[in-house]
Backbone as a ProteinNet text record, in pm:
[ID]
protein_1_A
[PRIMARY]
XXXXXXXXXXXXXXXXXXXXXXXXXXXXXXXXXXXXXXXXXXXXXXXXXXXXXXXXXXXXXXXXXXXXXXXXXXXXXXXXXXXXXXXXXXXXXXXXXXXXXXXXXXXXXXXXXXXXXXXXXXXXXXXXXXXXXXXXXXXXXXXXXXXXXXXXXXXXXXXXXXXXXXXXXXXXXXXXXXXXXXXXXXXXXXXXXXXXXXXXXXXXXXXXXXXXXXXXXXXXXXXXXXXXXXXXXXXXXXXXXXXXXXXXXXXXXXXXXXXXXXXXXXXXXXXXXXXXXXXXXX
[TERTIARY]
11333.1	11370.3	11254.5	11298.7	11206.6	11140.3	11027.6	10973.5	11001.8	11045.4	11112.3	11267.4	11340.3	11452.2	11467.1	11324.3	11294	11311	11168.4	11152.8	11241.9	11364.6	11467.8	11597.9	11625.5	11730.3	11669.3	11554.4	11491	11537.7	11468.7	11470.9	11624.2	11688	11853.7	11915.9	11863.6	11896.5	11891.6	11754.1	11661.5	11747.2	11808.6	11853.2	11968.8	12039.3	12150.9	12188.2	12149.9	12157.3	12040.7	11940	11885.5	11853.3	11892.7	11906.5	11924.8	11889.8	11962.9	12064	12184.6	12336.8	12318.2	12302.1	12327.6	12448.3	12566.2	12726.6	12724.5	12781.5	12829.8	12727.5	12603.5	12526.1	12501.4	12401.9	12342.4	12265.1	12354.1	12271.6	12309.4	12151	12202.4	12281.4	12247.8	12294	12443.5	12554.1	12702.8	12734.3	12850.3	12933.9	13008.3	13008.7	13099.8	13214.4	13296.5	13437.3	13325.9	13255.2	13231	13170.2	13198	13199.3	13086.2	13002.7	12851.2	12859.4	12693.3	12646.4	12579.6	12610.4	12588.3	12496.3	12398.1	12323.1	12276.1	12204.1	12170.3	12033.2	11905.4	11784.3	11725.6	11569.2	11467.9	11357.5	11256.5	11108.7	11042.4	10953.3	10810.3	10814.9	10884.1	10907.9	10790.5	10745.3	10639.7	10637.5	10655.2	10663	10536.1	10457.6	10363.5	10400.1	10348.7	10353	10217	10212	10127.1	10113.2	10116.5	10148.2	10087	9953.1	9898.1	10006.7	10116.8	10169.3	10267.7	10328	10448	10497.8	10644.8	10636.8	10756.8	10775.7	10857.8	10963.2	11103.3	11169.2	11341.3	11417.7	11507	11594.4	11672	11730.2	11865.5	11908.9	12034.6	12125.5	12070.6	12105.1	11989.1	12055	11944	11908.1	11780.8	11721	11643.2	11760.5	11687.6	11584.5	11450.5	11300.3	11316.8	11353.7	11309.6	11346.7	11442.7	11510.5	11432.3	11417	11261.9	11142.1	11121.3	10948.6	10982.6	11088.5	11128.6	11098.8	11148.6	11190.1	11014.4	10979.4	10838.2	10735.2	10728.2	10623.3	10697.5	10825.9	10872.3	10810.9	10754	10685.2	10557.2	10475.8	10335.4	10317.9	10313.9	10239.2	10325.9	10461.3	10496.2	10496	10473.5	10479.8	10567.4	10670.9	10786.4	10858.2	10926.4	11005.6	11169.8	11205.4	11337.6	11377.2	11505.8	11581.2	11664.8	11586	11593.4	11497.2	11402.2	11260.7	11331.5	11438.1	11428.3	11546.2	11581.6	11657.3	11752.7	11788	11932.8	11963.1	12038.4	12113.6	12117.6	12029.7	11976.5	11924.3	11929.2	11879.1	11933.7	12035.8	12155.1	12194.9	12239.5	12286.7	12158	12062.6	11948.9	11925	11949.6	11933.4	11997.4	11907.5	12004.7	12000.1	12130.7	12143.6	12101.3	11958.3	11856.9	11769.2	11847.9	11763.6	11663.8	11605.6	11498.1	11530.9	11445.2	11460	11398.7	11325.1	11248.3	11088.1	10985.7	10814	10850	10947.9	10861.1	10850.9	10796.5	10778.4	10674.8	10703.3	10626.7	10581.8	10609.5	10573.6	10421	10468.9	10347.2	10203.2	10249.1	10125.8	10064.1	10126.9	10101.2	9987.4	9936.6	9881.2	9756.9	9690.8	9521.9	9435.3	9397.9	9267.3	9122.1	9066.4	8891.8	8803.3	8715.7	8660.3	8537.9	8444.2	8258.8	8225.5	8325.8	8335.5	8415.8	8511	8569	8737.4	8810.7	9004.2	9019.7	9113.8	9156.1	9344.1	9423.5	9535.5	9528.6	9628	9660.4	9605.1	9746.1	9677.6	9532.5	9495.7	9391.7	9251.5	9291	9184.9	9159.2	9280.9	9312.2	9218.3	9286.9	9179.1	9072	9021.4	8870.7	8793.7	8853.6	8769.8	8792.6	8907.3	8876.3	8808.5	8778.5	8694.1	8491	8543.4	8341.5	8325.1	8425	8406.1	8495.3	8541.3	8640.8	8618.7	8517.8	8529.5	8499.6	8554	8598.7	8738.3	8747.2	8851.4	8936.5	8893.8	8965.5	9045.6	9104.2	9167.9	9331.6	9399.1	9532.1	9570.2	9752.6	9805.7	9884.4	9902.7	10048.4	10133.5	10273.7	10331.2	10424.1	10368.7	10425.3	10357.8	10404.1	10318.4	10403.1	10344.2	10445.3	10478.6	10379.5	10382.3	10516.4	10534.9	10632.6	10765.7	10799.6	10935.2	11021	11002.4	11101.3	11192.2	11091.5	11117.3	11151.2	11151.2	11187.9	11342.9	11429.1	11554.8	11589.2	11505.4	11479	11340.7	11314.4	11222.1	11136.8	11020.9	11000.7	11035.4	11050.8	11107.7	10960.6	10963.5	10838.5	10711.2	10637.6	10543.9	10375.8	10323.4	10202.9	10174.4	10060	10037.1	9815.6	9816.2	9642.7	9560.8	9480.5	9457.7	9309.4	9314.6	9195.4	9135.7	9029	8970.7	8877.7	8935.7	8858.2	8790.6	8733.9	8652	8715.5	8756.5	8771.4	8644.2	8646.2	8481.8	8490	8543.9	8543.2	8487.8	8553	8503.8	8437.6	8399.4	8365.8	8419.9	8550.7	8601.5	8662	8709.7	8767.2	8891.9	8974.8	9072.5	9191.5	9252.3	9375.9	9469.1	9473	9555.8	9646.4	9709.1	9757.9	9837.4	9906.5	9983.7	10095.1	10215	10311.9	10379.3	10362.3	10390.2	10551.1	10678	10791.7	10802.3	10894.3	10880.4	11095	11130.5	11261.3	11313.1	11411.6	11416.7	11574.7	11649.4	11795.4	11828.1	11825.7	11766.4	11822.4	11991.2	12095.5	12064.5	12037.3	12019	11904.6	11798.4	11638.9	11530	11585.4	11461.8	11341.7	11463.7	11336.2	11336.2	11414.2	11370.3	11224.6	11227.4	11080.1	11000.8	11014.3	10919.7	10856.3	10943.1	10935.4	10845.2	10905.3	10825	10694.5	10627.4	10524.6	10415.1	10510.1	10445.7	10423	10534.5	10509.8	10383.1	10317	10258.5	10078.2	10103.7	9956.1	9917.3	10053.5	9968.2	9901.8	9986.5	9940.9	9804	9789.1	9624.7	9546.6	9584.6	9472	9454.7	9503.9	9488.1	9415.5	9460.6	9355.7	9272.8	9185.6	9079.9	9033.1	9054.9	9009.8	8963	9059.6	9116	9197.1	9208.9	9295.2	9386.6	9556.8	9609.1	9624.7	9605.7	9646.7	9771.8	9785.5	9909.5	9919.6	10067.3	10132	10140.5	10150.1	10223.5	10326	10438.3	10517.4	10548	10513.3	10543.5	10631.9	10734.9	10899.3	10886	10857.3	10933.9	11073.3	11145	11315.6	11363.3	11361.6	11434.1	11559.9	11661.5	11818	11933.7	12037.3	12162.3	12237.3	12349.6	12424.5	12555.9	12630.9	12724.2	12874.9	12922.4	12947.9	12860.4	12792.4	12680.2	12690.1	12737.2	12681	12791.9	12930.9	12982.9	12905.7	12839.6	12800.2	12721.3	12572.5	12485	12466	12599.6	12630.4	12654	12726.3	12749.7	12686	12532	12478.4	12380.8	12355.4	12223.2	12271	12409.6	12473.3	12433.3	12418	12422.1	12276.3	12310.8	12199.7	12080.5	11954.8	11856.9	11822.4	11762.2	11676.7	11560.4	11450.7	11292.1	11323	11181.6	11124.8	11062.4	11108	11087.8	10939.8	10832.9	10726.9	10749.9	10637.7	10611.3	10507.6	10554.8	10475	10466.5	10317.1	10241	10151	10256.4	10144.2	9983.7	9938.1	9769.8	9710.4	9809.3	9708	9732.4	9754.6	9757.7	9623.4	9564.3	9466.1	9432.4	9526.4	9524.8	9629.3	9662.6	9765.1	9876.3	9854.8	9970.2	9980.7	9916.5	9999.1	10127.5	10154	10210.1	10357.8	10491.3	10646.8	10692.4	10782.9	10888.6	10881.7	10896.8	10896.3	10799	10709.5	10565.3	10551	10693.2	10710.2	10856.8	10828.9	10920.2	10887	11022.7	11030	11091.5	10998.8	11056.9	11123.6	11246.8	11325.3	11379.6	11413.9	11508.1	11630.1	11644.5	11808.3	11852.1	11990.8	12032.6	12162.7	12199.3	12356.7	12432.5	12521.1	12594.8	12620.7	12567.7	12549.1	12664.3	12594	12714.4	12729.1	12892.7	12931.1	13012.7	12971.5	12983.7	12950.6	12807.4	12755.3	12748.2	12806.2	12832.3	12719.7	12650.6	12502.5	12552.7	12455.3	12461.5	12391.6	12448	12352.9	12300.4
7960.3	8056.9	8152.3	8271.8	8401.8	8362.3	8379.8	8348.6	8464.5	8584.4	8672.2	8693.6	8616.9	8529.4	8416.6	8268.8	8193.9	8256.1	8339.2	8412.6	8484.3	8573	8606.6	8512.2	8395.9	8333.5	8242.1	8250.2	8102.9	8234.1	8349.9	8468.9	8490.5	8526.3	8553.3	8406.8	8257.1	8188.9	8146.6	8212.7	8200.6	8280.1	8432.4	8511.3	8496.9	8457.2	8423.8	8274	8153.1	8037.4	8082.5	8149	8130.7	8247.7	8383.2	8506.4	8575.1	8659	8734.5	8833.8	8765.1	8882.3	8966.8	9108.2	9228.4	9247.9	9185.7	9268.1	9281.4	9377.3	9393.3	9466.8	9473.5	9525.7	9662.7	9755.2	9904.1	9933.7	9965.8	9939.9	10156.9	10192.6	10290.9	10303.5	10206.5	10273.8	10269.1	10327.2	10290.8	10305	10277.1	10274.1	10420	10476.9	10610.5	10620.3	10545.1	10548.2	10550.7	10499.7	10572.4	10451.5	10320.5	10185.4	10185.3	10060.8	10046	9923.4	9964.8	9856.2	9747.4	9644.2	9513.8	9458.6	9423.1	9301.7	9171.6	9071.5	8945	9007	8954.5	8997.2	8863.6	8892.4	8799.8	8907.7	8849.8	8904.4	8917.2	8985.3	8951	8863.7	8868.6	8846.7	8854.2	8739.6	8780.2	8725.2	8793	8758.1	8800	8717.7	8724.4	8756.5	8822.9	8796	8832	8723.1	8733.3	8791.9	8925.4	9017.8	8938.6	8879.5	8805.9	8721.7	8650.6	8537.5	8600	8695.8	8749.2	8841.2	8955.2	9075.7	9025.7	9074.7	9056.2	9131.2	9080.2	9178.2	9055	9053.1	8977.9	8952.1	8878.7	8813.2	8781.8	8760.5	8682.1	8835.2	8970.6	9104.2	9187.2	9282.4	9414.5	9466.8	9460.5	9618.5	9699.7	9802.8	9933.4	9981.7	9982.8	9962.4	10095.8	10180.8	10352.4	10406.6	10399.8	10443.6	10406.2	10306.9	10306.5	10363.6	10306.6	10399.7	10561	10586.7	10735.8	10808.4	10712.7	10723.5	10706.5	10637.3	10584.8	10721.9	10769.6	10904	10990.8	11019.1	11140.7	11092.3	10992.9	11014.1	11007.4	10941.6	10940.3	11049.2	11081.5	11162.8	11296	11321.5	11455.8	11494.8	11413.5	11400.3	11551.6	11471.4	11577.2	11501.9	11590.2	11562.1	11614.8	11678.8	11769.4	11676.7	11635.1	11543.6	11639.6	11770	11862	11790.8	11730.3	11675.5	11513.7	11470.7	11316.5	11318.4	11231.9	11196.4	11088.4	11104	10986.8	11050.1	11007	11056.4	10957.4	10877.7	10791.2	10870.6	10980.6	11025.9	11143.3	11140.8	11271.3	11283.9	11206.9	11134.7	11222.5	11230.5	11257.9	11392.4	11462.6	11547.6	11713.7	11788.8	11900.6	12006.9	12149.2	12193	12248.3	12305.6	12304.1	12214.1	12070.3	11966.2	11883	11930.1	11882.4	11753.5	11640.5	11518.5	11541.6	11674.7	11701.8	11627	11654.1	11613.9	11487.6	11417.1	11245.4	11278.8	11139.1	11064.7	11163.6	11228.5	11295.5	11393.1	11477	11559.4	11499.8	11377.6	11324.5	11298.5	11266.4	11238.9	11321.1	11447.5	11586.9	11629.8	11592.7	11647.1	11646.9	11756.8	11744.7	11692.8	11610.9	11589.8	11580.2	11604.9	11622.7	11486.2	11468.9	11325.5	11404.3	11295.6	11387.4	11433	11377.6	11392.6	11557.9	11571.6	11664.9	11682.3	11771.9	11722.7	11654.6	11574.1	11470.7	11460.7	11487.5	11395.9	11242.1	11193.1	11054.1	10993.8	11025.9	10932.9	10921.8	11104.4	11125.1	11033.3	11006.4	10957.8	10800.3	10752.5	10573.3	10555.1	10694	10673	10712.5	10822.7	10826.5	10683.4	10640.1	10494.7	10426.2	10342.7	10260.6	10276.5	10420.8	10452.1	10436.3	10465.5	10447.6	10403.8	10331.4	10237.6	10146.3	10002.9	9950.3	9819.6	9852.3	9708.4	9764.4	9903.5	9926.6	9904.1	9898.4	9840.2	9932.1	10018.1	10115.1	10225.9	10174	10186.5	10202.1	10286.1	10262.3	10384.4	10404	10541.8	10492.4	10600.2	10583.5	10711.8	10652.5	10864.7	10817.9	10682.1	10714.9	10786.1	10950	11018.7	11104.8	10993.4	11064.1	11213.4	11258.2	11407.6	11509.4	11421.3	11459.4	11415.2	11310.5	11253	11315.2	11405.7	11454.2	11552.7	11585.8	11665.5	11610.8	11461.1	11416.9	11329.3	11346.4	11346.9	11191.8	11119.4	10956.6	10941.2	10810.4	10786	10655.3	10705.8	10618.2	10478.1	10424.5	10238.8	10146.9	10190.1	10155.8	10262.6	10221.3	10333.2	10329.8	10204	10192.4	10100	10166.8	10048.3	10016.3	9943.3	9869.8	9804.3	9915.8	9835.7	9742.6	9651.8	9570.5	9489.8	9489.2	9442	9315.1	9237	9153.8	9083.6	8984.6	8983.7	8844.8	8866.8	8798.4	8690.7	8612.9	8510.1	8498.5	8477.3	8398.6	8545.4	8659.9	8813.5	8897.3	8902.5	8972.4	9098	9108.4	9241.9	9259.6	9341	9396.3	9400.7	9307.6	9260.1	9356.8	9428.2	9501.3	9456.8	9430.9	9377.8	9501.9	9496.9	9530.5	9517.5	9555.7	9522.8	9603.9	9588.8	9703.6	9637	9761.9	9706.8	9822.7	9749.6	9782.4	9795.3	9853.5	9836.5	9810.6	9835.6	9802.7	9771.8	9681.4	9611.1	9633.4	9687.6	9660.8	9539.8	9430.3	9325.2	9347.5	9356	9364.1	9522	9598	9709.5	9733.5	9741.1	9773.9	9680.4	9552	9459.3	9470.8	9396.6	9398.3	9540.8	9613.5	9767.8	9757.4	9816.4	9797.1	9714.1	9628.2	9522.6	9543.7	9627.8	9661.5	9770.9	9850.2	10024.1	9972.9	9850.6	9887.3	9801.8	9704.1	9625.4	9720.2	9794.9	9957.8	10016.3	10007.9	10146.1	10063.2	9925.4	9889.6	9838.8	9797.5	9814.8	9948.7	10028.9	10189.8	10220.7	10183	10172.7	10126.3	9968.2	9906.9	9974.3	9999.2	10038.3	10185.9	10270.1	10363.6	10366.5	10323.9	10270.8	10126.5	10108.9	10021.8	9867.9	9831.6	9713.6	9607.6	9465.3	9364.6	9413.4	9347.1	9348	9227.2	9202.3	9115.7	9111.4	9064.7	9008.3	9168.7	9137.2	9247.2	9135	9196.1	9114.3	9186.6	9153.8	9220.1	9199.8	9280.3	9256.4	9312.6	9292.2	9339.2	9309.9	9358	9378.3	9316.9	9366	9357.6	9329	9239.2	9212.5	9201.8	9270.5	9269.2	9205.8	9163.5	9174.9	9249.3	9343.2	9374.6	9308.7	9319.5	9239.1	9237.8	9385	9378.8	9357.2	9329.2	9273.2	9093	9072.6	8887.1	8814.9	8860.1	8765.1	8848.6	8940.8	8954.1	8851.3	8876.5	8792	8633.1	8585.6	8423.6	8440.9	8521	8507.8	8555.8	8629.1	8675.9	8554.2	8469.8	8352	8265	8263	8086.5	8121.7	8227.8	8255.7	8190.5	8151.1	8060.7	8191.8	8217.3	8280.4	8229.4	8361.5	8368.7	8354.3	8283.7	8344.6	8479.3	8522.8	8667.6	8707.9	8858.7	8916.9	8946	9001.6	9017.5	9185.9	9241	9390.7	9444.3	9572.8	9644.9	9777.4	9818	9980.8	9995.9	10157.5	10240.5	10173.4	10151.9	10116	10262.5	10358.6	10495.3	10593.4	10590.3	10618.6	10539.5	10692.2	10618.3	10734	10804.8	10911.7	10899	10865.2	10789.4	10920.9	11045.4	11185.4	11173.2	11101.2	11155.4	10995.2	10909.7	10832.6	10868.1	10833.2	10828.9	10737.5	10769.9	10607.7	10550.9	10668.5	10600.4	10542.4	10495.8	10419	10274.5	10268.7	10101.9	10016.7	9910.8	9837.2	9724	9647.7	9528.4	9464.6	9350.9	9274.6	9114.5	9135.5	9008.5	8995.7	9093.2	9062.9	9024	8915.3	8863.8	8856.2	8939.2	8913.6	8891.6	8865	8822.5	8975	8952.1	9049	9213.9	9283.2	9382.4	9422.9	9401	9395.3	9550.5	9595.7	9748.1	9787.3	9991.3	9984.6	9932.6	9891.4	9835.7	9937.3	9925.8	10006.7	9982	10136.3	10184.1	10250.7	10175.2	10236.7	10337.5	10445.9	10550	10577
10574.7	10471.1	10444.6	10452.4	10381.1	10295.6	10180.6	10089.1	10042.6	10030.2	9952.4	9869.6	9976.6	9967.3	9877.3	9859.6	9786.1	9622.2	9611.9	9521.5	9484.2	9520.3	9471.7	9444.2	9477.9	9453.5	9333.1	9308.8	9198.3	9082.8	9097.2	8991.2	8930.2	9066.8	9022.8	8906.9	8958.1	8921.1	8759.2	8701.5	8622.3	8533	8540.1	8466.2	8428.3	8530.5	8477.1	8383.5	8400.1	8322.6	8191.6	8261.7	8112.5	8019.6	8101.3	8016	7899	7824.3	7724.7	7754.3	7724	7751.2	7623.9	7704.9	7612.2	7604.2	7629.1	7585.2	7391.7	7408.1	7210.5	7197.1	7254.1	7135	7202.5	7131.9	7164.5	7288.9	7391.4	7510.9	7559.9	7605.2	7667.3	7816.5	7930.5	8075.5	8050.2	8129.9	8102	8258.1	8294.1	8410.1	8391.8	8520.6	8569.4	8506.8	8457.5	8364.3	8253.3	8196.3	8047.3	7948.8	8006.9	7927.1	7964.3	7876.6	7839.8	7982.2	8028.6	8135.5	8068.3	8047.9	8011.4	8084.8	8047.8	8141.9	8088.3	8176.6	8156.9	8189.4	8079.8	8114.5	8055.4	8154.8	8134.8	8127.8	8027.5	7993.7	8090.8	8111.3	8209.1	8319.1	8405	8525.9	8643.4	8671.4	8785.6	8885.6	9005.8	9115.4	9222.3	9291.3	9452.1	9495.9	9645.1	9741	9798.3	9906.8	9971.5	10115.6	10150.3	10245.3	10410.3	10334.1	10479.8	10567.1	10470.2	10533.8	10590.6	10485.4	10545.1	10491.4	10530.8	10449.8	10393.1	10221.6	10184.3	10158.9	10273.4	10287.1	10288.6	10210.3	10193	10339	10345.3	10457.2	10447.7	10315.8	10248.7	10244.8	10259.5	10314.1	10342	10449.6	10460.7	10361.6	10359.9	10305.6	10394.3	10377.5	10447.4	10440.4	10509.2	10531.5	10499.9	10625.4	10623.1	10542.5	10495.8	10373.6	10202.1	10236.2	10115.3	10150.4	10266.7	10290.5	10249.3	10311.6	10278.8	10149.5	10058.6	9853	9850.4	9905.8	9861.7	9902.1	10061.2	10113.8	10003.5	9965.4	9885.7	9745.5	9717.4	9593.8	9617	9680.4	9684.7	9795	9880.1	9967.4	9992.5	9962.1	9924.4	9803.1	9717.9	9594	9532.9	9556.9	9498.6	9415.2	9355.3	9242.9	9261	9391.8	9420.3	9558.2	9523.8	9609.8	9761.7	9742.3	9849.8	10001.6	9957	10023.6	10037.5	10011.7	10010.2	10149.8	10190.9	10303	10274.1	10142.5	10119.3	9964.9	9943.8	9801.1	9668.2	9681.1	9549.1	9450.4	9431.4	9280.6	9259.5	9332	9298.5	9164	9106.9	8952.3	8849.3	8864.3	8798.9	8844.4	8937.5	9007.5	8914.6	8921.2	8830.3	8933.6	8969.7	9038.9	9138	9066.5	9153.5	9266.5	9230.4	9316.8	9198.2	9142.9	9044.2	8950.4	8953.3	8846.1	8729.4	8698.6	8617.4	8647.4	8573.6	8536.2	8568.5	8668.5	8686.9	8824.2	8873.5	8936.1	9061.1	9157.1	9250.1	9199.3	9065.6	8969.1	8966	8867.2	8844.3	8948.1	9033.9	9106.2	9185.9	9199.2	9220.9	9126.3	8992.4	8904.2	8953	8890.9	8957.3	8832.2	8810	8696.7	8723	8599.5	8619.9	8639.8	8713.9	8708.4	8770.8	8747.5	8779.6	8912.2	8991.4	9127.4	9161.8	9075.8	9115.7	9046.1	9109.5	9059.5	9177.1	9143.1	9204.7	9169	9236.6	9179.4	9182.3	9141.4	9189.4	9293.7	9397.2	9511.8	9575.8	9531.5	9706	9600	9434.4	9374.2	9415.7	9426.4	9459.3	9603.4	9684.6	9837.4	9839.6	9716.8	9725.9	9647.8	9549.7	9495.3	9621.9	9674.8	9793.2	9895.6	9948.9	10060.9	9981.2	9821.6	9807.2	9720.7	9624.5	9502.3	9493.7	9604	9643.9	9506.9	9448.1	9342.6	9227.4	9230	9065.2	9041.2	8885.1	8816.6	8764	8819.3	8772.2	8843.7	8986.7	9057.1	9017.9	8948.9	8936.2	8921.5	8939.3	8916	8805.3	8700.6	8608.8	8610.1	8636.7	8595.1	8486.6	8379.4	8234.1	8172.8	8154.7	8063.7	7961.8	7842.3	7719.8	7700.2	7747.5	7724.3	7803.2	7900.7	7973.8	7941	7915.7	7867.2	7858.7	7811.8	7771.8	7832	7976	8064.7	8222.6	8163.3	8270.5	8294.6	8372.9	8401.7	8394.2	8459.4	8393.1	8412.5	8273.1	8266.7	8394.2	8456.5	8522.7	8510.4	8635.3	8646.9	8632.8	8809.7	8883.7	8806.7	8696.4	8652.1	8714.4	8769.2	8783.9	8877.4	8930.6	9046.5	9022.1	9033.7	9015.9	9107	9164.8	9321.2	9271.6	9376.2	9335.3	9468.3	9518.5	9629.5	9626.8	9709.3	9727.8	9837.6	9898.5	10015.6	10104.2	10252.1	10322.8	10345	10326	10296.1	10439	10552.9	10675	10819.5	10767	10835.1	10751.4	10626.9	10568	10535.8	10559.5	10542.2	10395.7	10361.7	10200.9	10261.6	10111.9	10093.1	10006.9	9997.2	9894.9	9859.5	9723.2	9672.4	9559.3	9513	9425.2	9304.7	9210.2	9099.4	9046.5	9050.7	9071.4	8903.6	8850.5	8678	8667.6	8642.3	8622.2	8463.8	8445.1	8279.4	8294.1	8399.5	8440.2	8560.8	8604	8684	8717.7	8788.6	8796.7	8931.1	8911.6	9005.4	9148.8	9153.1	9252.5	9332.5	9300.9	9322.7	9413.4	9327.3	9317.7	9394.5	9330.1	9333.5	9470.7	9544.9	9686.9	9787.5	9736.9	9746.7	9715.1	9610.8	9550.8	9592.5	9599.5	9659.5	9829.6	9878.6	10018.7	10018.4	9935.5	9910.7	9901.2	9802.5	9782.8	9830.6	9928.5	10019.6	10140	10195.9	10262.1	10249.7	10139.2	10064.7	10086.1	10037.5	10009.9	10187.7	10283.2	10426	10462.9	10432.6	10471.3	10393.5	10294.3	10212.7	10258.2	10282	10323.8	10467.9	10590.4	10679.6	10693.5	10601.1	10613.7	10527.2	10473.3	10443.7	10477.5	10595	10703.3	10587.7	10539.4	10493.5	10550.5	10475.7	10528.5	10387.2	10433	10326	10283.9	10111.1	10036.8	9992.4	9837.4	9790.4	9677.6	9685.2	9601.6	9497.8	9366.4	9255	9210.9	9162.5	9118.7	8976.8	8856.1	8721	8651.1	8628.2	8562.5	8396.9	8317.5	8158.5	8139.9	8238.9	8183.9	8336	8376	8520.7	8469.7	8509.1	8466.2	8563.9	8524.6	8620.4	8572.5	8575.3	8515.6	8557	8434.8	8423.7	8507.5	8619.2	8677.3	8821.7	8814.3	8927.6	8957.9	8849.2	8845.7	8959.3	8975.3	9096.6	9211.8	9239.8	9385.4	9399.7	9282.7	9277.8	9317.6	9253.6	9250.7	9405.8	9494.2	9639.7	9693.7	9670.5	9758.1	9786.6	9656.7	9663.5	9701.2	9701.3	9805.3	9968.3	10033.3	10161.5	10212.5	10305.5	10398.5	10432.7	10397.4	10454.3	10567.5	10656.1	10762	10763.4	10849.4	10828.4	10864.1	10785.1	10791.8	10872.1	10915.9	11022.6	11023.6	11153.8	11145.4	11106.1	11065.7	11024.7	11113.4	11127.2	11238.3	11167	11145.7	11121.8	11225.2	11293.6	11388.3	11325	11450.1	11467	11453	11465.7	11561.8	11455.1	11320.4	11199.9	11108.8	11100	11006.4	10817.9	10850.2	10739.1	10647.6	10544.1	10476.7	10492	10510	10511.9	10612	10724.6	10834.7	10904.6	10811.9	10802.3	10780.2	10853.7	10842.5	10827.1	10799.7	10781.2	10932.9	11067.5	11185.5	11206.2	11173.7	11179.4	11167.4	11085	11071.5	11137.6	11146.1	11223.7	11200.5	11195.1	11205.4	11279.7	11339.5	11464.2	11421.3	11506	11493.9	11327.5	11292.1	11135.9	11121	11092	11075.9	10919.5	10912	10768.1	10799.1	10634.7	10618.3	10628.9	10589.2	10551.7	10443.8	10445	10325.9	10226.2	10087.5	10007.6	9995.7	9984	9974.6	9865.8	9814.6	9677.3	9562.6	9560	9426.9	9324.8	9211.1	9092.7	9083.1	9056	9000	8812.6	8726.7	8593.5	8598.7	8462.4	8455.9	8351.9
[MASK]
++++++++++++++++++++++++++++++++++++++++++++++++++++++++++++++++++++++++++++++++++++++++++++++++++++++++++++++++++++++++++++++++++++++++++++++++++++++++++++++++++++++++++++++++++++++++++++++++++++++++++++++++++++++++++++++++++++++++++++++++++++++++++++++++++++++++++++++++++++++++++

């Protein structure tokens, strides 16, 4: 069995027997007919992984790798915000005629700020600390920025990530780890999406800045099911998992922009069956 698979069927299991059901009460997301999206939630949700052993990428169904790495370069390294630049139609819903989600997400990390060194946006700041200050603490991006809210079409999910290095004792090399802080979770949907994107994201780090990769953590606020979600759920975690496939990033990429979704691959992936038409809340 996957250990991403593990970790998602103990989680699914967890929310549902021991959850808080939001039905009845004041909930904003609703369903396309108009009725309120209900969910089963759990607090602070935290999930490992440890990238050395293996990548965590579910088994019990596909998740589409390129298709996240995709969502993922269109926010960090095109850092756009217009679903004109994206290559699938996940944020159409949010999308206003022009294409635009408004001031989030690739908005954000587009921004240039002052530091003694120089402007810096986001990312190229994360790769200038890891390339010459790999054991400061102060390695992280956020694009929750109140100031914007209000201009933004939704409010970030996935808001922050916290890189942190540590040392291979046996080669001496520097270790990347990271911390991917959710403040929302749509579990059936999202989950190991995300989890892929940003296991995606910290090989491509550690590799160009000539790193080993460590463990992702994954930290959720509100890991959810929603309530037309819960019979998939119950049948997606009875299904027998596969081990996990190995992961493959171009060697011959060493500049984090000049990185594609075609860059990665995975060898020998076996899954179940993919569930179709999952009602997305909005």
């Amino acid at each position: 069995m996957a250990y991403a698979d593990k970790v998602f069927i103990d989680m699914c299991r967890d929310i549902i027997d021991n959850g808080t059901d939001t039905k009845g009460e004041k909930v904003r997301p609703h369903w396309p007919d108009g009725t309120p999206a209900y969910t089963i939630k759990k607090f602070g949700v935290v999930n490992r992984y440890d990238l050395r052993k293996e990548f965590p990428i579910l088994t019990l169904r596909k998740t589409a790798i390129k298709s996240a790495t995709d969502e993922l370069l269109w926010i960090w390294q095109k850092k756009s915000n217009n679903i004109n630049d994206l290559n699938s139609h996940i944020w159409d819903e949010w999308a206003d005629p022009d294409g635009s989600i408004g001031k989030a997400y690739g908005y954000q990390m587009q921004v240039k700020h002052q530091y003694k060194e120089g402007m810096f946006d986001m990312v190229d700041r994360v790769i200038y600390d890891l390339k010459n200050n790999p054991y400061s603490r102060r390695i992280m991006t956020n694009i929750y920025n109140f100031q914007d809210l209000h201009e933004m079409n939704l409010y970030p999910c996935a808001y922050s990530m916290t890189f942190n290095c540590t040392k291979n004792s046996e080669n001496g090399k520097l270790v990347l780890n990271a911390i991917l802080n959710q403040r929302s979770n749509d579990v059936l949907a999202a989950n190991n999406w995300n989890v892929v994107q940003y296991a995606v994201l910290l090989h491509m780090m550690a590799q160009c800045c000539d790193m080993e990769v460590g463990e992702l953590v994954h930290v959720i606020a509100d890991a959810h099911i929603y309530d037309r979600h819960v019979p998939m759920i119950e049948e997606l975690i009875s299904r027998t998992p596969y081990e996990a496939p190995k992961f493959w990033l171009n060697p011959d990429k060493k500049n984090f922009y000049d990185f594609t979704a075609d860059d990665i691959k995975l060898i020998d992936y076996k899954y179940g069956e993919q569930i179709k038409n999952i009602p997305i809340a909005i």
